[in-house]
C-alpha positions, 0 to 999 in steps of 0.5 A, a space after each residue: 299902043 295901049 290906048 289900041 287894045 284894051 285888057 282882057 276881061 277876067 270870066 268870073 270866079 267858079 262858084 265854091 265846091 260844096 263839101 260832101 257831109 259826113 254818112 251816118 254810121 249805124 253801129 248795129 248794122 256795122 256789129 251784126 256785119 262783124 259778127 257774120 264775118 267771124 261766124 263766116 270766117 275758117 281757119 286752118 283749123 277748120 280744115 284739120 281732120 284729127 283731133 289734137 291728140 293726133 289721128 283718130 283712126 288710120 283710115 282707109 288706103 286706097 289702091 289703084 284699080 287698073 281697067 280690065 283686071 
Protein backbone atom coordinates (compact mmCIF):
# COMPACT_ATOMS: atom_id res chain seq x y z
CA UNK A 1 0.00 0.00 0.00
CA UNK A 2 2.69 2.41 0.52
CA UNK A 3 3.99 1.95 -3.03
CA UNK A 4 0.07 3.85 -3.80
CA UNK A 5 0.65 6.92 -1.94
CA UNK A 6 3.59 8.70 -1.91
CA UNK A 7 4.52 11.11 1.33
CA UNK A 8 3.69 14.70 1.66
CA UNK A 9 6.04 17.12 0.88
CA UNK A 10 7.10 19.45 3.32
CA UNK A 11 6.64 23.42 2.12
CA UNK A 12 9.84 25.28 3.03
CA UNK A 13 10.93 26.56 6.26
CA UNK A 14 9.72 30.57 6.60
CA UNK A 15 12.26 32.62 6.29
CA UNK A 16 13.91 33.96 9.59
CA UNK A 17 12.11 37.01 11.21
CA UNK A 18 14.57 39.93 11.55
CA UNK A 19 14.95 41.56 14.92
CA UNK A 20 13.83 45.01 15.47
CA UNK A 21 17.35 47.13 16.03
CA UNK A 22 17.51 49.00 19.48
CA UNK A 23 16.06 53.26 18.51
CA UNK A 24 18.49 55.76 19.50
CA UNK A 25 17.92 57.35 22.67
CA UNK A 26 18.93 61.25 22.53
CA UNK A 27 19.38 61.86 26.34
CA UNK A 28 18.86 65.88 25.61
CA UNK A 29 15.75 65.77 24.26
CA UNK A 30 14.75 62.92 27.24
CA UNK A 31 16.34 66.13 29.99
CA UNK A 32 14.34 69.05 28.59
CA UNK A 33 11.18 66.60 28.32
CA UNK A 34 11.76 65.84 32.06
CA UNK A 35 12.44 69.43 32.99
CA UNK A 36 8.90 70.43 31.02
CA UNK A 37 7.38 68.07 33.18
CA UNK A 38 8.34 69.33 36.69
CA UNK A 39 7.80 72.87 35.69
CA UNK A 40 4.22 71.58 34.23
CA UNK A 41 3.71 69.51 37.49
CA UNK A 42 1.40 71.11 40.55
CA UNK A 43 0.90 69.92 43.91
CA UNK A 44 -1.58 70.35 46.21
CA UNK A 45 0.35 72.85 47.46
CA UNK A 46 0.03 74.82 44.53
CA UNK A 47 -3.62 74.93 45.21
CA UNK A 48 -3.54 76.21 49.06
CA UNK A 49 -4.59 79.79 49.26
CA UNK A 50 -2.67 80.67 52.89
CA UNK A 51 0.45 80.65 53.64
CA UNK A 52 2.14 78.41 56.15
CA UNK A 53 1.41 80.46 58.99
CA UNK A 54 -2.34 80.09 58.18
CA UNK A 55 -4.97 82.26 56.51
CA UNK A 56 -3.67 85.93 55.59
CA UNK A 57 -7.12 87.62 55.96
CA UNK A 58 -10.38 86.39 56.65
CA UNK A 59 -11.86 87.06 53.49
CA UNK A 60 -15.06 87.86 52.27
CA UNK A 61 -18.57 86.18 53.31
CA UNK A 62 -20.95 86.02 50.98
CA UNK A 63 -24.47 85.74 51.54
CA UNK A 64 -27.29 84.95 49.18
CA UNK A 65 -29.27 87.21 47.44
CA UNK A 66 -32.88 86.41 46.81
CA UNK A 67 -34.43 87.68 43.49
CA UNK A 68 -36.69 90.53 43.92
CA UNK A 69 -35.80 91.74 47.23
Amino acid sequence: MSGIFSKPSMPPPPAPIEMPKTPVVDQVQIDRDRGDMLKRRRGRAATVLTNAGGAVDEGSVATKNLLGM
